[in-house]
C-alpha positions as CSV (number, residue, x, y, z in Angstrom):
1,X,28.3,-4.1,36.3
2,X,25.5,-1.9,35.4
3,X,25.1,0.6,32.6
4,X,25.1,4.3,32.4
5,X,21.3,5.3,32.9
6,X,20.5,7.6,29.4
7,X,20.3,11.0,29.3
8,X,16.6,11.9,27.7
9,X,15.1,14.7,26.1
10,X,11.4,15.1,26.7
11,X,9.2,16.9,24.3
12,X,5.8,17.7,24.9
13,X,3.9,19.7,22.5
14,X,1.6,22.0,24.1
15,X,-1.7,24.1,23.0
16,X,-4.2,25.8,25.5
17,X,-2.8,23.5,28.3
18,X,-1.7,26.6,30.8
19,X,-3.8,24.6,33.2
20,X,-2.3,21.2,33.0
21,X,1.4,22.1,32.4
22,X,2.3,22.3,36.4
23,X,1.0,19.2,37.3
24,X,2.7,17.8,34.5
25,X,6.0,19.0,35.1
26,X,5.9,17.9,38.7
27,X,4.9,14.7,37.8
28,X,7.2,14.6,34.8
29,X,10.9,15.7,37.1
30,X,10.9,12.7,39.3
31,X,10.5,10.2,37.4
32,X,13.2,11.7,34.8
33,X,15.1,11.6,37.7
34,X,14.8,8.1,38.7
35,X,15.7,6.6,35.2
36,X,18.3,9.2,33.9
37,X,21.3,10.3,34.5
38,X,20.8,13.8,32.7
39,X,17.7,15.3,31.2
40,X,15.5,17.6,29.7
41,X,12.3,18.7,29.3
42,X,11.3,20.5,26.0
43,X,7.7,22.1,26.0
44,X,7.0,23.8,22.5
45,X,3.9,26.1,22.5
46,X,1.9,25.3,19.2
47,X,0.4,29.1,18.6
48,X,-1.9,28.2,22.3
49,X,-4.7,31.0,22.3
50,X,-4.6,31.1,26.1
51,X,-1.9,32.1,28.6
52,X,0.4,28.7,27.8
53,X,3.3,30.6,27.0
54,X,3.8,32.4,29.9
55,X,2.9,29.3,32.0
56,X,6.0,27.7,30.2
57,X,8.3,30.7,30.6
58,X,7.5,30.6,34.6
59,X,8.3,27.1,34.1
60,X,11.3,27.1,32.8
61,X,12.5,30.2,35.0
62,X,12.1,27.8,38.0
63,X,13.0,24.7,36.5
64,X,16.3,24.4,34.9
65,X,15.6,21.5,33.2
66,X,12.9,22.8,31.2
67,X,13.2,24.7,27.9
68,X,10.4,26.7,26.4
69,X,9.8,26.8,22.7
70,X,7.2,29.5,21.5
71,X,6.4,28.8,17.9
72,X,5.4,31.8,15.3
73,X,1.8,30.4,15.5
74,X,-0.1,27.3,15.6
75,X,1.6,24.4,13.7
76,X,0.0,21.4,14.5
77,X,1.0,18.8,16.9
78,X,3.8,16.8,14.3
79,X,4.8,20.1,13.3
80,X,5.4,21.2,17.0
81,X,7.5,17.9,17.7
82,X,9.8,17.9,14.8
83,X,10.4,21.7,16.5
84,X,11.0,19.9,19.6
85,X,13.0,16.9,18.6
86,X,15.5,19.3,16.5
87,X,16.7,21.2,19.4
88,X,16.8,17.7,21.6
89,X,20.3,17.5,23.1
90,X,20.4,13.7,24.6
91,X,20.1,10.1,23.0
92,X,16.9,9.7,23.7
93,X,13.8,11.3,22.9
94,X,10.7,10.7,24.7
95,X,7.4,12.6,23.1
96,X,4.3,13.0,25.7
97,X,1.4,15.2,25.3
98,X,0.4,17.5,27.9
99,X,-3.1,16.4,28.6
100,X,-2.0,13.9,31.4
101,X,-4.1,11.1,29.8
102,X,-0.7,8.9,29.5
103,X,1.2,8.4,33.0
104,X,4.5,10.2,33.1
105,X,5.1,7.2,35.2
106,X,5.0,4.6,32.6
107,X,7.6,6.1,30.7
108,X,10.1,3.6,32.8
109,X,8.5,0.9,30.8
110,X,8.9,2.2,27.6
111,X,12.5,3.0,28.5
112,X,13.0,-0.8,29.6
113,X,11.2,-2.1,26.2
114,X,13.6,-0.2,24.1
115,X,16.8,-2.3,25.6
116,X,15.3,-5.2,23.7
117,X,16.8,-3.9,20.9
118,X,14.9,-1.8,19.6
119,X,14.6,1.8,17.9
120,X,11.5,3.1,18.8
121,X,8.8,1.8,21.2
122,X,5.4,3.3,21.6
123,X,3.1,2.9,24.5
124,X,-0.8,2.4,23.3
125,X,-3.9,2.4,25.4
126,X,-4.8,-0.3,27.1
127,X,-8.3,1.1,27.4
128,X,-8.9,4.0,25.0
129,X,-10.5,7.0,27.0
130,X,-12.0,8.7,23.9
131,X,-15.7,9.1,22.3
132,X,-17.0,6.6,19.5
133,X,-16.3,9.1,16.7
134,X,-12.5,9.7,18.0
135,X,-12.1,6.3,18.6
136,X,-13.4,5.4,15.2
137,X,-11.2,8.4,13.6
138,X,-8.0,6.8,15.4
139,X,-8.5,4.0,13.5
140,X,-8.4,5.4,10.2
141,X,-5.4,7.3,11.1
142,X,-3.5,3.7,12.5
143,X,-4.8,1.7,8.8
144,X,-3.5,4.3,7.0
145,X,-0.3,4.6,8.7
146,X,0.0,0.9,8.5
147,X,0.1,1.2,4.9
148,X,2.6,4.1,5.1
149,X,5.0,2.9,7.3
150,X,5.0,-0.6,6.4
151,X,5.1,-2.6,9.6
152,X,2.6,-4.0,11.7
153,X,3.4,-2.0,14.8
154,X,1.9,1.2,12.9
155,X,-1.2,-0.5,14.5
156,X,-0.3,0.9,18.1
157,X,1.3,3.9,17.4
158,X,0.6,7.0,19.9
159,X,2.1,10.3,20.8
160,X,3.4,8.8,23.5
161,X,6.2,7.4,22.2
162,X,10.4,7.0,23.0
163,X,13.0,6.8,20.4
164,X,16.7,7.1,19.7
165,X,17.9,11.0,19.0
166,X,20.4,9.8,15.8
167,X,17.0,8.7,13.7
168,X,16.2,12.3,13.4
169,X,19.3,12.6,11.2
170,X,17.5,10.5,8.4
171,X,15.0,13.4,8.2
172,X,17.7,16.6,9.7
173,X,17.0,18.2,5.7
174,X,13.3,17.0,5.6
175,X,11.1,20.9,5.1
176,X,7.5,20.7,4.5
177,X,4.4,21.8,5.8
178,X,2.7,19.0,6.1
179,X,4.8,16.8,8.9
180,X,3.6,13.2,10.3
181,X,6.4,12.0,12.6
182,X,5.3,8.3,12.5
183,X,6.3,8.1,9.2
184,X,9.3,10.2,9.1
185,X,11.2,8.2,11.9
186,X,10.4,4.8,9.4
187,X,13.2,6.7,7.1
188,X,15.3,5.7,9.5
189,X,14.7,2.4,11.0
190,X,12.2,-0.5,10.7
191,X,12.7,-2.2,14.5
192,X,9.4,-0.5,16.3
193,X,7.7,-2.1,19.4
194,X,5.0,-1.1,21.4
195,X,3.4,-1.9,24.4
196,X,0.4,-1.5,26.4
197,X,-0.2,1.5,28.7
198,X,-2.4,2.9,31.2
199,X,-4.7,5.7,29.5
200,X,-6.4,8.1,31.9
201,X,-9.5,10.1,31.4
202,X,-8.8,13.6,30.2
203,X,-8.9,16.1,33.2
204,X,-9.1,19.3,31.4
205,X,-10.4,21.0,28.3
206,X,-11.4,18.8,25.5
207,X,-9.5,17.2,22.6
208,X,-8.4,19.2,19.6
209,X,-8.4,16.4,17.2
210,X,-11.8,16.0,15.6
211,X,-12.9,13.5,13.4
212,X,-12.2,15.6,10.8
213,X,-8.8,16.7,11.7
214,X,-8.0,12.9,11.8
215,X,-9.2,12.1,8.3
216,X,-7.3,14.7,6.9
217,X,-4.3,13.9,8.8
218,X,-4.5,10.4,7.8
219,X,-4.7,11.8,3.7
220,X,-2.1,13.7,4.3
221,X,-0.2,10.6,5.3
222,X,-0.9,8.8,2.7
223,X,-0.6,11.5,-0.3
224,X,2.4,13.1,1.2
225,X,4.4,9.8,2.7
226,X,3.3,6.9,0.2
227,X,2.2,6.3,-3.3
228,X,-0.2,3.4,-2.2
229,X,-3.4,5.9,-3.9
230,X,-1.6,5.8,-7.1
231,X,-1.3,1.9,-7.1
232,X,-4.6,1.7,-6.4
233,X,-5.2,4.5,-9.3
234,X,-4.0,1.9,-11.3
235,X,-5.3,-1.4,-10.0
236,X,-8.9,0.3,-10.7
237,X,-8.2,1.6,-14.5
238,X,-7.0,-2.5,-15.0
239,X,-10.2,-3.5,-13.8
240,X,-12.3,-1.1,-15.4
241,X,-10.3,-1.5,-18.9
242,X,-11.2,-5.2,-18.3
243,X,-15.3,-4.3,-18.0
244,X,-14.9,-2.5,-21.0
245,X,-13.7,-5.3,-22.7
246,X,-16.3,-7.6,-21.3
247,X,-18.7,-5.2,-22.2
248,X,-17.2,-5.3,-26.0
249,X,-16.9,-9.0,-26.4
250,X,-20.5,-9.2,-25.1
251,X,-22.0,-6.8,-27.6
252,X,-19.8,-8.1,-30.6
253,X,-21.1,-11.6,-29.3
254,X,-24.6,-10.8,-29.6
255,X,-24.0,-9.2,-32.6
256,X,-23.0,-12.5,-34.6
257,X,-25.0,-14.6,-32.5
258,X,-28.2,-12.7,-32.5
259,X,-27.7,-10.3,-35.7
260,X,-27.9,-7.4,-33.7
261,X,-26.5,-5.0,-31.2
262,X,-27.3,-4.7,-27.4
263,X,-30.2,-2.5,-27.5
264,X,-31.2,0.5,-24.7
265,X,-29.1,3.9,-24.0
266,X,-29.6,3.3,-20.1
267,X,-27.0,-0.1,-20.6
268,X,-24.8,2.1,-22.4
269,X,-25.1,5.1,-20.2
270,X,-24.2,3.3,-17.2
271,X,-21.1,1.5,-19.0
272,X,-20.2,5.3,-19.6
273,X,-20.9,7.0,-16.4
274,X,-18.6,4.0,-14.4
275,X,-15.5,4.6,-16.5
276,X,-16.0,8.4,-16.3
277,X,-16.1,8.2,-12.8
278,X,-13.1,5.9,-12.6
279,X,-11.0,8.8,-14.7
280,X,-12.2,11.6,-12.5
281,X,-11.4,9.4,-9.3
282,X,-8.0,9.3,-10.8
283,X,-7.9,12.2,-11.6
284,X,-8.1,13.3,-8.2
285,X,-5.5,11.1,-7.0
286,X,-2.7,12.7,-9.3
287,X,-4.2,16.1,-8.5
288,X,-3.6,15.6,-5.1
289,X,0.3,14.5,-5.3
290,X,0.7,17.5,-8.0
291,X,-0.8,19.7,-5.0
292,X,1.7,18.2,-2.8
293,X,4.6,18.7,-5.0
294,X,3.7,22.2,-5.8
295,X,3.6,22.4,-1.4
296,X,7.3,21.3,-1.7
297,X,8.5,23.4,-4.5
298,X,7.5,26.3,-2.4
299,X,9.8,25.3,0.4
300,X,7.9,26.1,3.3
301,X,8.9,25.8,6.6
302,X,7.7,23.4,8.7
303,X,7.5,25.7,12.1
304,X,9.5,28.8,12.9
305,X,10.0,29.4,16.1
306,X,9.4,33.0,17.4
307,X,11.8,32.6,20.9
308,X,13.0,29.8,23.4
309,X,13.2,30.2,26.8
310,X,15.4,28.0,29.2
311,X,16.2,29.6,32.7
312,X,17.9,32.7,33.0
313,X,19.3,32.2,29.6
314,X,16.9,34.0,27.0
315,X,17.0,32.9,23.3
316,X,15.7,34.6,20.3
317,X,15.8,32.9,17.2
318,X,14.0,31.8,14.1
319,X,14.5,28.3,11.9
């Protein structure tokens, strides 16, 4: 006896991609098909500057399976899949983005991999299709998941990704601006998988995560989902209190040994300029999880979402 095929809930968040969105789509509804019994496809538009909204809502007028989400402006891409994943009606959630560079048809093999008992299974690159800089960005971003999430998995971790839909109920009250979805869905589970995938060259526009935007999203993992800075805050004062007394036995040592002190302000200097660099470094560190506290106290949103679209059935709303 076979089982029920799942019903899945696709979300793809989508910015400037008016031209990649149809080929997406047709690539995207028979394979859905083939491995569900009912499903879905979610595309929220992340404030796109071209015409990607009205792509979507000529999407979702001939498609009935797909829903349009217009958000109030642009969000980022976490932000735009928590929108996403929040209006999800099926028991699984599948995330994709919409630059074609993962396969819509590897997402049977992500499917399969989660029936090994698992909660959420991501699909890495085989062969990354991204410049050195990227490349070396992504990295920074997986380390310091790894240290958020706690488990090695946080290694391979990629927007394409499939997950159960009741793990979004361990973060259903969780409001801040500053989303990372990775991290969230480890509030509700610790069994993660991932497997390689095919990773295609990108066939139009470029990248919108810079170097930059990657460092600071991997801060803002760190600051906002762990308290591993702190630790280290105070792993560095230990040291540095043990160098200062070094530095103090040595100079009371010389002192009785030698009848006098350690002579030269440059030794003494330096001794001074390290530990005052320690405090401000730490400084920092609790300046930074006061800033993110002060981001919480202020209760803001994570998106709000200007309309949905899903047929002939229009929606106006705001969350």
């Amino acid at each position: 006896m076979t089982s029920r095929p799942p019903t899945i809930s696709l979300v793809v968040p989508a910015y400037d991609s008016a031209r990649s969105l149809p080929e997406l789509i047709a690539r995207l509804t028979p394979v859905l098909a083939r491995v569900s019994s009912e499903f879905e496809i979610l595309l929220v538009n992340d404030g796109s500057r071209d015409n990607t909204w009205r792509i979507i809502s000529e999407l979702a007028e001939r498609c009935p399976a797909v829903m349009g989400i217009n958000l109030m402006r642009n969000y980022g891409q976490h932000n735009a899949l928590l929108a996403g994943i929040r209006l999800a009606r099926y028991e699984l959630v599948v995330t994709l983005d919409d630059d074609l560079q993962n396969p819509p048809e590897e997402i049977p093999r992500l499917l399969s991999h989660l029936e090994s008992g698992f909660d959420v299974v991501y699909g890495y690159p085989e062969h990354e299709q991204h410049g050195l800089w990227r490349d070396l960005a992504s990295q920074i971003t997986k380390i310091a998941l790894a240290s958020t999430m706690g488990v090695t998995t946080a290694r391979h971790v990629s927007a394409f990704r499939v997950f159960r839909t009741p793990l979004r109920d361990a973060f259903g009250d969780f409001r801040s601006p500053r989303v990372s979805l990775d991290a969230l869905l480890t509030w509700g589970t610790a069994r993660f998988a991932a497997i390689p995938v095919r990773h295609n060259p990108r066939q139009t526009g470029a990248t919108n995560y810079t170097f930059r935007k990657l460092v600071i999203h991997a801060l803002n993992m760190i600051t906002g989902f762990s308290i591993l800075p702190l630790q280290i805050t105070s792993l560095l004062g230990f040291f540095f209190a043990l160098i200062g007394m070094a530095v103090l036995a040595y100079v009371l040592e010389r002192y009785f040994t030698v009848g006098r002190v350690v002579p030269g302000f440059a030794f003494l200097a330096s001794v001074i300029a390290i530990l005052s660099g320690a405090q401000l470094f730490a400084l920092g560190i609790i300046g930074e999880y006061l800033a993110r506290m002060h981001l919480r106290l202020m209760d803001r949103p994570a998106y709000t979402i200007a309309e949905t679209t899903r047929h002939d059935d229009r929606v106006s709303q705001s969350l």
